[in-house]
N, C-alpha and C positions, 0 to 999 in steps of 0.2 A: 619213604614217601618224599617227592620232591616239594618244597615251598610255595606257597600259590606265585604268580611271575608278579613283578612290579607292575603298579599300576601307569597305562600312560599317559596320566593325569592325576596329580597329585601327589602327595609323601606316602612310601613306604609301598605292602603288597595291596593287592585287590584282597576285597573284605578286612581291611585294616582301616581304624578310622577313631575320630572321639568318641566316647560311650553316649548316650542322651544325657546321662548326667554331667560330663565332662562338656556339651553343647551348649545346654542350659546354663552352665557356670560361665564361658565365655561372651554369649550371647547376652549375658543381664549384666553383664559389666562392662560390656560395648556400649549397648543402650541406655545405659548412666551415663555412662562416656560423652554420648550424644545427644543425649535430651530428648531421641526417639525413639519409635519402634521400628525396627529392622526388617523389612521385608524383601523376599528373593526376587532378583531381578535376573538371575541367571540359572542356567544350569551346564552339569558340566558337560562335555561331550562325549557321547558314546562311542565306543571304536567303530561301529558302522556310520558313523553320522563324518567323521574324518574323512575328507578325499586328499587324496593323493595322485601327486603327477605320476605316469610312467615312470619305471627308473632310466637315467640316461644312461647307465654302465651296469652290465652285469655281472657275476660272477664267473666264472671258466669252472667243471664240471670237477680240476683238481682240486678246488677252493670247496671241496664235500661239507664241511662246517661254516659255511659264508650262507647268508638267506636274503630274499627280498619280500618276505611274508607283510602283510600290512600290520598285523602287531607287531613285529621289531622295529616295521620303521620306522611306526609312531611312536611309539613307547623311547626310542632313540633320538628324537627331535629338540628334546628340547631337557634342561635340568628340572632344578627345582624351587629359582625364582620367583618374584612376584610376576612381573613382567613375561615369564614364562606362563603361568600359570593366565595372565589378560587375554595372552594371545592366543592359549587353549580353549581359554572361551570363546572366542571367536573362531575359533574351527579353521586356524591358520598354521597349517602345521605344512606349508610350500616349502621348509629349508631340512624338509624331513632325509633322511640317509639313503641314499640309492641301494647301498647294501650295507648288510649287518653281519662282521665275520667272530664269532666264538673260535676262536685258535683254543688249542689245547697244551699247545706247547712253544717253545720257542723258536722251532723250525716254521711254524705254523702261520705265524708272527711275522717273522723274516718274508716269508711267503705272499700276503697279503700288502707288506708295502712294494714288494718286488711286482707284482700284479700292478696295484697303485699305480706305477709308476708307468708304467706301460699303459695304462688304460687312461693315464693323467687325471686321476681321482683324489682329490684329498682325502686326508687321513683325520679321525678324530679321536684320540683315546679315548673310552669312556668305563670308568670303574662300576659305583654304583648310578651313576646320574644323579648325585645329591648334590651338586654344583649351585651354587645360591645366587653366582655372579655373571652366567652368562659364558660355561667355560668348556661347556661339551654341545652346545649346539653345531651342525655340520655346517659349513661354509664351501661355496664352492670357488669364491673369488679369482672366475675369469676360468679356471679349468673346465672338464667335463662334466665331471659326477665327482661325487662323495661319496666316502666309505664309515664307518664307525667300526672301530675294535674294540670287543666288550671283551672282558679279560675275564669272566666269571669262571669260564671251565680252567683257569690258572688258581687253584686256590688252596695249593698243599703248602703244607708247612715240611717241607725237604730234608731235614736234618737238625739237628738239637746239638749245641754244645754244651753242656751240662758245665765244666770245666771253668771256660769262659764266659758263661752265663749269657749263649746268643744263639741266635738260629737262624737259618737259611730257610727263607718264604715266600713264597711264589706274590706276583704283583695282584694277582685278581682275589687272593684273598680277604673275603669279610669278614669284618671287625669280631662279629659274632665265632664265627667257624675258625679265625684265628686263634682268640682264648681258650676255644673247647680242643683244638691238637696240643696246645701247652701244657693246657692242665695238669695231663698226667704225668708231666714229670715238674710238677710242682711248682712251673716256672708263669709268666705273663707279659707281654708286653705294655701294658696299663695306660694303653692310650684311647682314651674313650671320650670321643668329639660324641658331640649330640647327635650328630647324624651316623652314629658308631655302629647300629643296624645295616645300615644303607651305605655304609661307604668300604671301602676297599684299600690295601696296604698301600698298591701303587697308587693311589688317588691322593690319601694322605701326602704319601713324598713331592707327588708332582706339584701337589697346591703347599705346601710347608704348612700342615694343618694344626691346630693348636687343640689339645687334645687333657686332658681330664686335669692333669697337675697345674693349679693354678700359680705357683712358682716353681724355680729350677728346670723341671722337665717341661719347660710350657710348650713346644712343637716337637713333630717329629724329627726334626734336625737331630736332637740329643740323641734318637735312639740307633740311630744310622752308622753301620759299620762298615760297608762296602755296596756298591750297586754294581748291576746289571745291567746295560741297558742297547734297546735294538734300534739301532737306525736305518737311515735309507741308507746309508753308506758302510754301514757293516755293525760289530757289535763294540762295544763298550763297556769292560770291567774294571771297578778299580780295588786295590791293592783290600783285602782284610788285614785291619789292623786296629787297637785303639787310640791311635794316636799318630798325627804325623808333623812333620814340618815342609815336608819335599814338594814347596811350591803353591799355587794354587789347586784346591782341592778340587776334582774331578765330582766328588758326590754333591761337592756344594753347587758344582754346575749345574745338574741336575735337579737336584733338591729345589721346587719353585720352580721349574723351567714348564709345569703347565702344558707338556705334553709337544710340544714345539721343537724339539732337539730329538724325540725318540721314544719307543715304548717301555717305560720301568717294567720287567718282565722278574725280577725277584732280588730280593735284599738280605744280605748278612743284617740282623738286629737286634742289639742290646736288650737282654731282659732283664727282670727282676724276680727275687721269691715273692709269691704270694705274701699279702701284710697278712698278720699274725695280729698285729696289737692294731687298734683304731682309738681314738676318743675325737669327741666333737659334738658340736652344735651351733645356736645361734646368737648372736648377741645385738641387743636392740641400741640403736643409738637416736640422737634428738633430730641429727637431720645427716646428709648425706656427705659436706665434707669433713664433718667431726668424723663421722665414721672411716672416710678418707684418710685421715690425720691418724686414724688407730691403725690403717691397715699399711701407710707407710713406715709408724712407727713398728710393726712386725716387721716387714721385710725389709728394714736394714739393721733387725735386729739378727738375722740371720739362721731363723727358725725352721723357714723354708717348712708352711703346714700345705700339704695336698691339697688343699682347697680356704682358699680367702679371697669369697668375694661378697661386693656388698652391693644391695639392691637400694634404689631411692625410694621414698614412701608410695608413690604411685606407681612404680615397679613392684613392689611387694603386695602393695593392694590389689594390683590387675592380678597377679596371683594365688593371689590365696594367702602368703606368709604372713601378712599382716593387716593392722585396720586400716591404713593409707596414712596414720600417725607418726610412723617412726622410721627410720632407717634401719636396712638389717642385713649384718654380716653373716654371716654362710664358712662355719670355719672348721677345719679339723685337719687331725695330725695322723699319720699312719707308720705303718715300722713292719717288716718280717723279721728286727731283730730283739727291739728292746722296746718295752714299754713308754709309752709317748707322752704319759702326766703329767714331768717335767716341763715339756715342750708346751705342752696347754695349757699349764700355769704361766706361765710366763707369759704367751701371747696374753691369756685375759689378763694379764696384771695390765698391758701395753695398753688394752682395750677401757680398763678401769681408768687410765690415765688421763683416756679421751671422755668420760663418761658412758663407759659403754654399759649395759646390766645385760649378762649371760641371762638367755632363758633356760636353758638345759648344757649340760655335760656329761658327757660317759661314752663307754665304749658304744655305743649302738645310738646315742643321738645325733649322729650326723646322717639319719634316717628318721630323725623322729624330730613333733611340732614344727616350727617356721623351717626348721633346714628340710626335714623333709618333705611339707608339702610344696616346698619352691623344686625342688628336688623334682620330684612328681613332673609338675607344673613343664621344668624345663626341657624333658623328654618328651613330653606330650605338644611342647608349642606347636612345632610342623604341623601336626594335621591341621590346626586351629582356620591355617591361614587358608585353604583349599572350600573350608564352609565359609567363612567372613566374606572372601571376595565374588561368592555366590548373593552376597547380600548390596556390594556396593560398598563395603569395606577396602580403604588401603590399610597397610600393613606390614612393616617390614625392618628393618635390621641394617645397622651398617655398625662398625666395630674399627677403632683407630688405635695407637698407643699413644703419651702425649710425655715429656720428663716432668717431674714430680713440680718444679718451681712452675711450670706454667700452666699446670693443671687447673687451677681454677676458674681463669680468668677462658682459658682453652673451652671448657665446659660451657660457661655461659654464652662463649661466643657461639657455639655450633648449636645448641639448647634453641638460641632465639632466632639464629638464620633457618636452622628445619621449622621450629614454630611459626613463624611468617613465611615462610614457605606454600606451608600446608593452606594456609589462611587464605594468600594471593592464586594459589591452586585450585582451590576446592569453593572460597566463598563463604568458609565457616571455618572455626577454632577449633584445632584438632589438641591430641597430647604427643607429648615426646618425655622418654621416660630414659635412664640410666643405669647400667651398672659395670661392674668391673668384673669382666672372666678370669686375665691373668694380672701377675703383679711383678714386679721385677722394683729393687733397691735404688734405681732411677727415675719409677716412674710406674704408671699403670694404664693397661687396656681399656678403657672404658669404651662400653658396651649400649649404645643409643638403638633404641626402638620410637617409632613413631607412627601414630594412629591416625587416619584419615577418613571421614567421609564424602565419598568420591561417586561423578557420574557415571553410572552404568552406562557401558560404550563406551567410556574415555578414559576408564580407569589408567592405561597403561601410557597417556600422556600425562592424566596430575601426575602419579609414581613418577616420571621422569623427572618432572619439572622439581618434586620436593628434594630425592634424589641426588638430582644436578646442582642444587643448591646448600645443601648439607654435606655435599662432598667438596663444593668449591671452599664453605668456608674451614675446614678439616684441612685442606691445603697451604690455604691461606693465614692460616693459625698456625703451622709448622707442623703439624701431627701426618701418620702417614696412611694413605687411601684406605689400607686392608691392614690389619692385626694377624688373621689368622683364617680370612674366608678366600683368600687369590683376587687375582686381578681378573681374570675372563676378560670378557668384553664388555660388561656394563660399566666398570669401572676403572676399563683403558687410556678415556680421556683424563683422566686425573694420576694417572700410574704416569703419564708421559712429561705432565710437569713435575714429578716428583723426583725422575731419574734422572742422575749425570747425564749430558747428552753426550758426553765420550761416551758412557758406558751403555748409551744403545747403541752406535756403533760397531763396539766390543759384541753384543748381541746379535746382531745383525748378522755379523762375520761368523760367526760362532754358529750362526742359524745357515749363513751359505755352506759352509763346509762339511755339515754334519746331513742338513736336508736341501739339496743344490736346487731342488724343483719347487721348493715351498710349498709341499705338501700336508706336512704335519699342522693341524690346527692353527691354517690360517686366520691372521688378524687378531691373536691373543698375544699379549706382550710386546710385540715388537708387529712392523709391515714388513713383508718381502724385499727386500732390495729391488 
């Protein structure tokens, strides 16, 4: 039996959603949040309640896997933003796909920009649509129509190299369906983003998505051994190997290019044995840069555990892991080879250094008390935000990295520009809350959510305006736009003071030579020449 289809509106399938108990929990910690009661001011819209233009470009009758059905269009319009999700309410879905083409294959692929090109339709890759930045919406900037290529019917896993421990994987594979073809031979590629249901191999590469290792392996970069990939101008392979020196890497071009250069159509990638050993758990600390101080003191101890991150007291409290008292680490170690004790004594010795007090340890507490109901918690966020903004709720996410000496001062600078932010937006005191997904020996990702009580009808100018300001000052503090979500187009203008301006030149060129018509997902990363 086939999966129910994605919803085109909102996270994840139709009939997937919070339980009432899991609504109830977010809804009464809103409403503390706010000092009110929360009442619906919206609903979402039904796929007959969505109009849609005519399509301006059709398919041709060889394109037998290409549609202009009103669920693809819609369901294709848009990711899975906040701002996405304002303008769903509003039953604005004008930038919706003129067609929707399911290739099956590579020929298929090729097929559809070659069409594209002829019909002068832009192209937008689109994996699972779990883009959070504005980065699969169609644009048709100045051509005729727009197209969308969904890569779902690409989603075999091609070959196994047992030997080399990697495998050959088609780009439209999900996250899900790629672990269950491993399995059997005992292998995994263990990258699991939150949106790990909902997203897709080539999605990962093309956004450089950061994915379950909260050191070492923190993006798919690590696990990439050679790409594939289809352009307007022909195809592009580079060399399989684990290691090179011969110049600028072709897969790095790639890797982050955001669909712009060409369709990621299947990647050689590095796996690993399944872990065999685990230990972990949680460990409470008094406030949020002590904990900090514990978890830099780990990672330049060189432990490198699967997962060290740490939440602020009202980051822990909005879910569950704690009373809103304490700060709390989120730690553990894993192995397919050797027992990890070693490794998680030592980190907690690091953590005792800072005053940290472990609540649990062992093989199975990095599923169990504060680790894993945040655990829980952080799977489940996405639906949260699809009922909240039905309320008048803003809601949303933005994620930088910053080096270890200007972290603190970094923290409070973007902490009080989003808190007045919200304030000068909205007319009332929202929260902004913290934590840190990945960690690196230099430095850490910290991880900002911010809550807002917003007018219904305008939700998606406050979002902006908070947005716009929490991102200026993330720039202005030296940290950089995106950690691990992409640039899209919400978070363009800030990707452009961030880059060498040689090196959007270098882009540019790089963009004429590979797509001369500037059709591939116009206006993400770089402008047309």
């Amino acid at each position: 039996m086939s999966a129910p289809r994605l919803k085109h509106f909102g996270w994840g399938r139709q009939g997937e959603g919070l339980s009432a108990e899991e609504e109830a929990f977010v809804l009464a910690r809103a409403e503390a949040r706010f000092g009110t009661k929360l009442q619906v001011s919206a609903t979402a819209p039904p796929l007959d309640e969505i109009k849609l233009a005519a399509p301006r470009v059709t398919a041709p009758a060889s394109l037998s896997f290409a549609t202009s059905d009103h669920y693809d269009r819609a369901a294709h319009t848009f990711g899975k933003s906040y701002p996405d999700l304002a303008r769903g309410l509003a039953r604005d879905y004008a930038s919706a796909p003129d067609v929707v083409a399911y290739p099956r294959n590579e020929a298929e692929v090729a097929a559809v920009l070659d069409w594209a090109g002829g019909a002068d339709a832009t192209v937008t890759p689109f994996g699972g649509g779990s883009s959070v930045c504005g980065g699969v919406e169609p644009k048709r900037n100045g051509h005729k129509g727009a197209a969308t290529i969904d890569l779902r019917a690409m989603g075999k896993v091609k070959e196994v190299d047992k030997t080399s421990r990697a495998a050959l994987i088609e780009g439209g594979t999900y996250g899900p369906a790629l672990e269950a073809q491993l399995k059997p031979h005992g292998l995994t590629l263990r990258h699991f983003p939150q949106s790990f249901e909902y997203s897709t191999l080539g999605g990962w590469i093309a956004t450089r998505g950061g994915g379950h290792f909260a050191t070492l392996y923190t993006h798919i970069d690590d696990f990439v051994e050679s790409l594939r990939v289809v352009t307007p101008k022909g195809i592009m392979e580079s060399r399989r190997l684990p290691g090179s020196g011969a110049g600028p890497s072709p897969d790095r071009m790639m890797i982050g290019s955001e669909g712009i250069f060409g369709i990621i159509t299947q990647a050689w990638m590095r796996l690993q044995a399944r872990p065999a050993f685990r230990g972990g758990g949680a460990v409470r600390f008094k406030d949020f840069f002590t904990a900090a101080r514990a978890v830099r003191a780990i990672s330049q101890a060189g432990l490198y555990p699967s997962n060290c991150r740490i939440l602020d007291s009202a980051e822990a409290y909005n879910t569950g892991a704690a009373d809103g008292s304490v700060a709390i680490m989120v730690l553990a170690f894993e192995s397919a080879d050797h027992d990890v004790t070693p490794w998680m004594k030592r980190a907690l010795e690091c953590c005792a250094d800072h005053g940290g007090t472990p609540e649990a340890a062992g093989a199975g507490a990095h599923r169990e008390g504060a680790a894993g109901v945040w655990r829980n918690a952080f799977i489940r966020m996405p639906y949260a935000m699809e009922r909240l903004i039905l309320r008048g709720v803003i809601n949303d996410t933005f994620e930088t990295s910053i080096t270890w000496d200007r972290f603190e001062q970094f923290h409070d600078a973007i902490h009080a520009a989003t808190g007045n932010a919200i304030l000068e937006a909205t007319g009332r005191k929202g929260q902004v809350t913290c934590r840190f997904t990945h960690v690196y020996p230099d430095g850490p990702a910290p991880y900002f959510t911010f809550h807002a009580l917003g007018e219904p009808g305008n939700l998606g100018a406050q979002w902006h305006a908070i947005k716009s300001a929490a991102l200026d000052a993330v720039i202005e503090s030296g940290g950089t736009v995106t950690h691990h979500h992409a640039v899209g187009r919400d978070h363009r203008p800030w990707y452009d003071r961030q880059r060498p301006p040689l090196f959007a030149e270098a882009l540019r060129a790089a963009k004429k030579a590979l797509d001369p018509q500037g059709l591939l997902n116009p206006g993400v990363l770089i402008d047309p020449a």
